[in-house]
C-alpha positions in Angstrom: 97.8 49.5 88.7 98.6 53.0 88.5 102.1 54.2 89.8 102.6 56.6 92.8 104.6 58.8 90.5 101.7 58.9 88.2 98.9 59.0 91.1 100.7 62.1 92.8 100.2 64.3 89.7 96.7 62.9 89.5 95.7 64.2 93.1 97.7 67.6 92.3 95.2 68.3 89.3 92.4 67.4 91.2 93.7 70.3 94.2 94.2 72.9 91.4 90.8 72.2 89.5 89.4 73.2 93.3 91.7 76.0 92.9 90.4 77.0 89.5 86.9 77.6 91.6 88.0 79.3 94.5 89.5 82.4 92.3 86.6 82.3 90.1 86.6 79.6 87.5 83.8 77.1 87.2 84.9 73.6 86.5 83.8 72.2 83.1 82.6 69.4 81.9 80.6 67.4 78.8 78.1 67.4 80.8 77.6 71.8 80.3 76.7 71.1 76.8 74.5 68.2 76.6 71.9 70.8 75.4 73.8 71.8 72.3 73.4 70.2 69.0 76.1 67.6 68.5 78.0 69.4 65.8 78.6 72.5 68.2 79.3 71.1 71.5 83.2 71.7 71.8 83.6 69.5 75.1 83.3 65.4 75.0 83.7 62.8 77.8 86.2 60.1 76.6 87.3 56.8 78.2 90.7 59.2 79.6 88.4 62.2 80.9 87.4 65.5 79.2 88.3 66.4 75.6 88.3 69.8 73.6 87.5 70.3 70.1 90.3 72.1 68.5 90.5 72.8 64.7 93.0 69.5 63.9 92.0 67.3 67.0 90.0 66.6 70.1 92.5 67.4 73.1 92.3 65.9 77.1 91.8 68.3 79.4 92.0 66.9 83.2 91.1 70.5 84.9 89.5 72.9 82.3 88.0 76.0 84.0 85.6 78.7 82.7 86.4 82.3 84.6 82.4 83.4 85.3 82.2 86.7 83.9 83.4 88.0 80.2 85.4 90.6 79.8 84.6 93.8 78.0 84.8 93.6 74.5 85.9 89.9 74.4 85.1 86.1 74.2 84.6 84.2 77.5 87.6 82.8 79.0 88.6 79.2 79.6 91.9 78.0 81.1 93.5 74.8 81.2 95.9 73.8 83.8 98.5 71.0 84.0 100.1 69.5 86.3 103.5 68.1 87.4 104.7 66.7 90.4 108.0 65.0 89.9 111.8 65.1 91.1 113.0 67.1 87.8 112.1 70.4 86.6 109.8 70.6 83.8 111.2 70.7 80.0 110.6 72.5 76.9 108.5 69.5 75.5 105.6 69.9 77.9 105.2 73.6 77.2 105.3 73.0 73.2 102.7 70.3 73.7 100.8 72.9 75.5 100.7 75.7 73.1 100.1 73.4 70.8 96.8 72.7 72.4 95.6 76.2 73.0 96.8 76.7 69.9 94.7 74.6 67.9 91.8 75.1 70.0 92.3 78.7 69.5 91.7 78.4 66.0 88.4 77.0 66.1 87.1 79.2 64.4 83.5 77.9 62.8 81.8 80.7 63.4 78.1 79.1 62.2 76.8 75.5 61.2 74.7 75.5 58.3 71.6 72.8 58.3 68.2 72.3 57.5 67.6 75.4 59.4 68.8 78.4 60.2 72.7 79.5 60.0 73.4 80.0 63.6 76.7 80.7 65.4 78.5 78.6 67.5 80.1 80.2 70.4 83.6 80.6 70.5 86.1 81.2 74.2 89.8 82.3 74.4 91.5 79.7 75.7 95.0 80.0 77.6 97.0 77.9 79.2 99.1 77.0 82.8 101.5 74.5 84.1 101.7 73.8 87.5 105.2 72.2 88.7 106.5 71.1 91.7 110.4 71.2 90.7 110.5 74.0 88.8 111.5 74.9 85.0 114.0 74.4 82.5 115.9 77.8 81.0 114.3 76.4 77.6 110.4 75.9 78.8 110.5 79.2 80.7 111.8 81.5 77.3 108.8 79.5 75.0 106.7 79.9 77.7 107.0 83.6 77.9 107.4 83.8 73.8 103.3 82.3 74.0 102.0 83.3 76.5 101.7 80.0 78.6 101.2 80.4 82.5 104.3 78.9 84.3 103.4 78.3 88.1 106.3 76.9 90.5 105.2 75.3 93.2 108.6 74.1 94.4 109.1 77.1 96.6 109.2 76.6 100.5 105.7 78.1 101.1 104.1 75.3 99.0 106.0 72.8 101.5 102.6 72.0 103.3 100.5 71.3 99.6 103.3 69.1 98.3 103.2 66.8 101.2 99.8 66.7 101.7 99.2 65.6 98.3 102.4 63.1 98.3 101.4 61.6 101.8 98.0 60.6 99.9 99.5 59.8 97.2 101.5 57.4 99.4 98.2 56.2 101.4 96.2 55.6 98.5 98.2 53.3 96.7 99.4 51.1 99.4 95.5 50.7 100.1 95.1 49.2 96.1 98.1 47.0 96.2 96.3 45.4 99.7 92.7 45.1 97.6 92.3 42.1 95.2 93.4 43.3 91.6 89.6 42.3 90.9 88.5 44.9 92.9 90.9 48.1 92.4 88.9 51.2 91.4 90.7 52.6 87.8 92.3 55.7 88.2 89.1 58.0 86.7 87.4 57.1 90.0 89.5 58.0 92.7 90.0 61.0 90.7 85.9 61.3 90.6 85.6 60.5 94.2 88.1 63.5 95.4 86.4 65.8 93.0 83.0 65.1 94.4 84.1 65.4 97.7 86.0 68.9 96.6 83.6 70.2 94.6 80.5 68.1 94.2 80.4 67.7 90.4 79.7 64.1 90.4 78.1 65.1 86.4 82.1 65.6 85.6 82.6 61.8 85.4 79.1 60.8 84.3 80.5 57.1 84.0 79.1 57.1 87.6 75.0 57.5 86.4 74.5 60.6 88.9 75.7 59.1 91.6 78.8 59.2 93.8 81.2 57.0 92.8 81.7 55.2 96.2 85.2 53.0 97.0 86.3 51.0 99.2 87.1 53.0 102.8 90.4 52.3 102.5 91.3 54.1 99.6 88.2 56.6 100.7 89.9 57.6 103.9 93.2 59.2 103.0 91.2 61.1 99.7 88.9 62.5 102.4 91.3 63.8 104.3 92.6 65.4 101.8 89.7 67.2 100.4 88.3 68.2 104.1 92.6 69.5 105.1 91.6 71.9 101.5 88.3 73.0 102.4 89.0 73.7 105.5 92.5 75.6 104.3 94.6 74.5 106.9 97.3 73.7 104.2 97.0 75.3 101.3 97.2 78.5 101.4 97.2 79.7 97.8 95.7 81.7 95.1 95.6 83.0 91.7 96.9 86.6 90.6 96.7 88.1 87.3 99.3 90.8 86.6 99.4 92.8 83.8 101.9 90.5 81.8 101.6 87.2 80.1 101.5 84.6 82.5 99.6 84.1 86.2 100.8 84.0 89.9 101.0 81.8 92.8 100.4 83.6 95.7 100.8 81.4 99.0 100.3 82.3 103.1 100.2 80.2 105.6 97.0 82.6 106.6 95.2 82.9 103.4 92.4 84.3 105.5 94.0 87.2 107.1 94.5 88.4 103.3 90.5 87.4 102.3 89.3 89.1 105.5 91.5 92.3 104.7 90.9 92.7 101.2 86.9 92.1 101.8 87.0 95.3 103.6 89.8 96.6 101.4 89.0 95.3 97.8 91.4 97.9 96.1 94.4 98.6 97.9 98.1 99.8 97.9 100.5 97.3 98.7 104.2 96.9 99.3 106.5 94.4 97.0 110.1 93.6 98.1 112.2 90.5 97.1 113.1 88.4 100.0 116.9 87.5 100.8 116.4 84.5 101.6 118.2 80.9 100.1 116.1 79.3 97.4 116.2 77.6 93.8 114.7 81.4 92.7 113.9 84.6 93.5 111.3 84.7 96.0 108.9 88.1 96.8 106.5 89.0 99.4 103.4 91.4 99.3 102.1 93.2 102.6 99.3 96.4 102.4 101.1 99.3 102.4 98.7 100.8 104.9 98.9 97.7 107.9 101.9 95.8 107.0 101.0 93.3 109.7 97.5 92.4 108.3 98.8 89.9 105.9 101.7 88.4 104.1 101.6 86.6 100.6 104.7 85.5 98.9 105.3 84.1 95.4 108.2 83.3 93.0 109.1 84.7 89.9 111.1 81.8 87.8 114.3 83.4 86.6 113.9 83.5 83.0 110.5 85.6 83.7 112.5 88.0 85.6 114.8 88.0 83.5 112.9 89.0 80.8 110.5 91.8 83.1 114.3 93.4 83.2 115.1 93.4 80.5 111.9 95.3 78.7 113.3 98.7 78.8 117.0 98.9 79.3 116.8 102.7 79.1 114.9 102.3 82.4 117.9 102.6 84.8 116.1 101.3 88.1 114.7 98.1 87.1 112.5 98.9 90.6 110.9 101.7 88.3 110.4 99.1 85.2 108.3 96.8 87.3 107.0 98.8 89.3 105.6 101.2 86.5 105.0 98.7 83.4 104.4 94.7 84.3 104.3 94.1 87.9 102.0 97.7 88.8 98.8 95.8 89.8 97.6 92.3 90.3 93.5 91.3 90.3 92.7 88.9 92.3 89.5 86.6 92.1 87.6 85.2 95.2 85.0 82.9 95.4 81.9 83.6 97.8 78.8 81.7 97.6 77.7 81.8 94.3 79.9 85.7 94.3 83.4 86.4 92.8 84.4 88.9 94.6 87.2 90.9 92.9 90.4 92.2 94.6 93.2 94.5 93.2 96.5 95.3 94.6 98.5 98.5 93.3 101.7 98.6 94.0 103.1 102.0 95.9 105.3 103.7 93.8 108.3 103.5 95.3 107.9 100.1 96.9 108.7 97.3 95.2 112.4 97.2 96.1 115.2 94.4 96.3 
């Protein structure tokens, strides 16, 4: 039987893959390229969940997002995320393994497959890469990271309280329920992963084991997963979504009333904010965003790990304000990506020039 260690990261990549949709990322699976001849589908379904074809190997990706429109002049854009929830900061290993993955997928490069008929190409994506941890990462992981360009996202910071016990309480629930069901009878870890996905984002074809159907369980290990997914969809507890600065790696931004910001920045999609750090205690530097033009409309905070700031500062050391470095070169905007209906709607924040102060 699976481990509540083990489980708890299960149920975190299952929240983050319904975060990949909500800021504009539609969840893959083998299922999107059933169409496609064999030799140019790049996605498989394997006993463990969703592989990629990369140039050496076939690589598992348990939340693999697709961002829904290309950008100008480039290849379409998938994203994998990883995640970690344990008592110890993530090392240097994890974020090797994972540039080794986009890595290799990366250089997939067959442009065309050649056949009885036709030469025709096969469609290639840029693929990049984040890791999701709940305790944080070491000095070593954060300066690779940063040296490839793989997304670091802490999630141990006090605003994330509410998302770490929600998913640790059902971690918790969940596997008290299968220790009190007959061995016989305890569903494998792919289904209770299914089931919350379903119930998240209704892509039963994402575990096609299931033949179309939902994969049902028994209530007791039903009950606490629905909770969960209706306390997300209903955003009482997690208040949190993606931001892309103009830098190599993605932000966390949390508030415990994501809604005030969605509501403002619908009416406002481009606006000037202001960006202060907060003096507050915490394992890292911690810094808040409010519109420039009605502070009291929202609040969004997120956390830089040190090593990132480190290196933001130390860019330019002819700058002599490292408020005018960030302000003017990495941190000057931030896009945001909402999900409405079958819309992304698009949201950027500039910061004011003179704003984002200690």
């Amino acid at each position: 039987m699976v481990t509540e260690p083990v489980l708890r990261g299960y149920l975190l990549e299952e929240v983050l893959a319904w975060l990949l949709r909500s800021s504009g990322y539609e969840l893959l699976s083998a299922a999107d390229e059933e169409e496609k001849d064999p030799e140019r589908r790049v996605l498989a379904q394997r006993n463990n969940g969703l592989a990629v074809r990369g140039r050496g190997a076939w690589h598992q990706a348990d939340a693999l997002g697709q961002f829904r429109y290309v950008p100008p002049f480039s290849l379409p854009v998938r994203l994998f995320v990883e995640a970690k929830f344990t008592g110890r900061n993530v090392k240097l290993p994890t974020v090797r393994n994972g540039h080794g993955v986009v890595h290799d997928v990366n250089e997939n490069v067959v442009t065309s497959i050649r056949g009885v008929g036709p030469s025709r190409p096969r469609t290639r994506y840029r693929y990049s890469y984040a890791i999701f941890s709940t305790s944080g990462f070491s000095r070593d992981a954060q300066e690779y990271a940063l040296a490839h360009q793989i997304s670091l996202v802490d999630l141990s910071m006090p605003d994330f309280e509410g998302l770490r016990t929600l998913v640790s309480s059902t971690a918790k629930l969940v596997h008290v329920a299968l220790d009190e069901l007959p061995v016989g009878s305890r569903p494998p870890v792919h289904r209770l992963r299914g089931y919350l996905r379903d119930r998240l984002l209704r892509t039963v074809d994402a575990y096609p084991l299931f033949d179309g159907e939902s994969p049902l369980l028994h209530p007791i290990a039903a009950g606490p997963l629905d909770h969960l997914a209706e306390r997300l969809s209903s955003r009482q507890t997690l208040g949190l979504v993606l931001a892309f600065p103009s830098a190599p790696f993605v932000l966390g931004l949390a508030s415990e009333k994501l809604y005030d910001f969605v509501n403002y920045a619908r009416e406002h999609p481009t606006h000037t904010v202001h960006l202060r750090r907060l003096r507050r205690s915490a394992s890292h530097p911690l810094w808040e965003v409010r519109s420039a033009e009605d502070p009291d409309a929202y609040a969004m905070t997120f956390s830089l790990p040190e090593q990132v700031e480190s290196w933001i500062l130390a860019q330019d050391e002819a700058v002599g304000s490292r408020t005018r470095w960030i302000k003017r070169s990495v941190l000057s905007t931030m896009t945001i990506y909402w999900l409405h209906g079958d819309h992304a709607l698009t949201f950027q924040l500039r910061y004011a020039a003179a704003e984002l102060r200690q």
